[in-house]
C-alpha positions as CSV (number, residue, x, y, z in Angstrom):
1,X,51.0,-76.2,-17.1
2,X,47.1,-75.3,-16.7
3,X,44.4,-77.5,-16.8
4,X,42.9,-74.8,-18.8
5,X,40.7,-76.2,-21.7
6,X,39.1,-74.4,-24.4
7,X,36.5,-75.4,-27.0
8,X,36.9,-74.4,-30.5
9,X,34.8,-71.6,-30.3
10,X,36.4,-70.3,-27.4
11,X,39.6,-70.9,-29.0
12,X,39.0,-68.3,-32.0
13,X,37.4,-66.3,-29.6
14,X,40.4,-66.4,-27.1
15,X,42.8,-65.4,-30.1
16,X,40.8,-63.6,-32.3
17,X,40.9,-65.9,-35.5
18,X,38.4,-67.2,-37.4
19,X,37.4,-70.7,-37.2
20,X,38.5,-71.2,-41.1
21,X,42.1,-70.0,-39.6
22,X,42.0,-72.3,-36.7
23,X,41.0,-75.4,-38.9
24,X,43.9,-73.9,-41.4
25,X,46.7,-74.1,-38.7
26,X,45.0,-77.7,-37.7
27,X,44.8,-79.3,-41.0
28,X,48.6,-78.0,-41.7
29,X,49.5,-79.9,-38.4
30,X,50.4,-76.6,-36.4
31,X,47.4,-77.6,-33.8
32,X,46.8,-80.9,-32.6
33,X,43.3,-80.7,-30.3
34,X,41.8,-83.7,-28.9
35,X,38.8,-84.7,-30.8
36,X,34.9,-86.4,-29.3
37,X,32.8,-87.2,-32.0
38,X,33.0,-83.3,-33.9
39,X,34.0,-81.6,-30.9
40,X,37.5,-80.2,-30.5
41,X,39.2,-79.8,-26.8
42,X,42.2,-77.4,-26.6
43,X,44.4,-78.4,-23.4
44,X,47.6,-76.5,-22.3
45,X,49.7,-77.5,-24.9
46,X,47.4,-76.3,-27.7
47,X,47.1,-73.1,-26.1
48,X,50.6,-72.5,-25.9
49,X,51.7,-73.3,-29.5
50,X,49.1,-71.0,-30.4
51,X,50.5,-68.6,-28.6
52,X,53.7,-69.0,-30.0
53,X,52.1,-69.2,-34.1
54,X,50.4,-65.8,-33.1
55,X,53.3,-64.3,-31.9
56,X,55.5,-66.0,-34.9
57,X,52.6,-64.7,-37.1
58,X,53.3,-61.4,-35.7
59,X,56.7,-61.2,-35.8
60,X,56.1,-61.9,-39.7
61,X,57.2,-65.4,-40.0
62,X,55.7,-67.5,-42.5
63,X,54.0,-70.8,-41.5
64,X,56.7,-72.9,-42.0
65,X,59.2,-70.6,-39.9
66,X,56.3,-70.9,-36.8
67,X,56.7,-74.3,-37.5
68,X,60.2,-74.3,-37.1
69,X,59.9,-72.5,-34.5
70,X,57.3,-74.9,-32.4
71,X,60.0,-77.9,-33.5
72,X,62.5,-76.0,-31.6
73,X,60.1,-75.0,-28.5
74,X,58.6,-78.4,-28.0
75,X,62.0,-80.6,-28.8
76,X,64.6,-77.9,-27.1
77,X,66.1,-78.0,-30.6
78,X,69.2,-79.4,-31.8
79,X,72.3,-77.0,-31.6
80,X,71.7,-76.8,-35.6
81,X,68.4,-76.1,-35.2
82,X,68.7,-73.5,-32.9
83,X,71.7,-72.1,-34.8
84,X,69.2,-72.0,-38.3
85,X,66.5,-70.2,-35.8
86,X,69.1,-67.4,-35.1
87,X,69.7,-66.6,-38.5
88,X,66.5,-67.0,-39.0
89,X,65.0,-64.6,-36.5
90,X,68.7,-62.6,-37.5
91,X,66.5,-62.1,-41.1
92,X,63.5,-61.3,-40.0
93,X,64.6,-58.4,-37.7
94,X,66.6,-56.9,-40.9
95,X,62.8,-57.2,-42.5
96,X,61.1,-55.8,-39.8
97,X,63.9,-52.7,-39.1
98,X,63.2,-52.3,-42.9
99,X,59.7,-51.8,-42.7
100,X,59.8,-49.4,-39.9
101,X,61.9,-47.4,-41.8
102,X,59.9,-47.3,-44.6
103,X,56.8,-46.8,-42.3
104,X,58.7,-43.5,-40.5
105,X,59.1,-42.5,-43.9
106,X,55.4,-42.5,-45.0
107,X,54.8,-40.9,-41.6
108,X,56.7,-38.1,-42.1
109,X,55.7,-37.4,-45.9
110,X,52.3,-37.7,-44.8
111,X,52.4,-35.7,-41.7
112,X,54.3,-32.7,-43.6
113,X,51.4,-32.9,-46.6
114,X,48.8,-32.9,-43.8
115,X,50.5,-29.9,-42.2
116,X,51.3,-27.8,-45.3
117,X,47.3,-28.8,-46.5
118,X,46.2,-26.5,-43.0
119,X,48.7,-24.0,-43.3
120,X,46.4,-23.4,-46.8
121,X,43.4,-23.4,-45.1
122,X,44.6,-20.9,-42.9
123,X,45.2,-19.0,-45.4
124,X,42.3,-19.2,-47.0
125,X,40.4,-19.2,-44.1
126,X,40.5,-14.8,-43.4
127,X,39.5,-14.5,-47.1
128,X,36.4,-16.2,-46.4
129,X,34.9,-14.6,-43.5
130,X,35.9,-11.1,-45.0
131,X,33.7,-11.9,-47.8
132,X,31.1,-11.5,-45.5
């Protein structure tokens, strides 16, 4: 690992959260940053995990599957916890193969309205100028 350290500012900046978000995944015990006084220090192992709860967040995971998830990263798992993580993650691609279905769908419909809307304007569009 890197002796990279980031301050909490930098940390929101870094991943592009909002300090209430980063004192949300602390105060749920996702993060774990070394405290002086008010100041928070982010080391390696911070910056990691919040890797991994941005990607999990991305992935669509709740909370409490990232945290699952960081169990199994930080611990190597147990062969039950890696087998749950499989079905787990088994789920969630189901989800996510649903929703880009769905999402092609709404492209198409939506790309077909746009397209039929300029084929009227064409149309309309000779009518127009000859009423010049």
């Amino acid at each position: 690992m890197t002796d990279k350290r980031l301050n909490f500012k930098e940390m929101c900046a870094e991943f592009d959260v909002t300090p209430r978000t980063l004192r949300y995944y602390e105060y749920i015990e996702l993060l774990h940053p070394e405290r002086e006084g008010r100041s928070r220090s982010y080391g390696a192992r911070e910056i990691a995990r919040m890797k991994l709860i941005m990607r999990g967040r991305k992935f669509g995971y709740s909370l409490e599957g990232i945290r699952q998830w960081l169990l199994i990263y930080e611990n190597e798992g147990t062969e039950a916890q890696m087998r749950a993580w499989v079905v787990s993650a088994d789920r969630q691609l189901g989800e996510l193969a649903e929703q880009r279905k769905q999402l092609e769908e709404a492209i198409e419909e939506l790309q077909k309205s746009r397209d039929d809307t300029e084929a009227a304007l064409a149309k309309c569009a000779p009518k127009r100028e000859s009423d010049h």
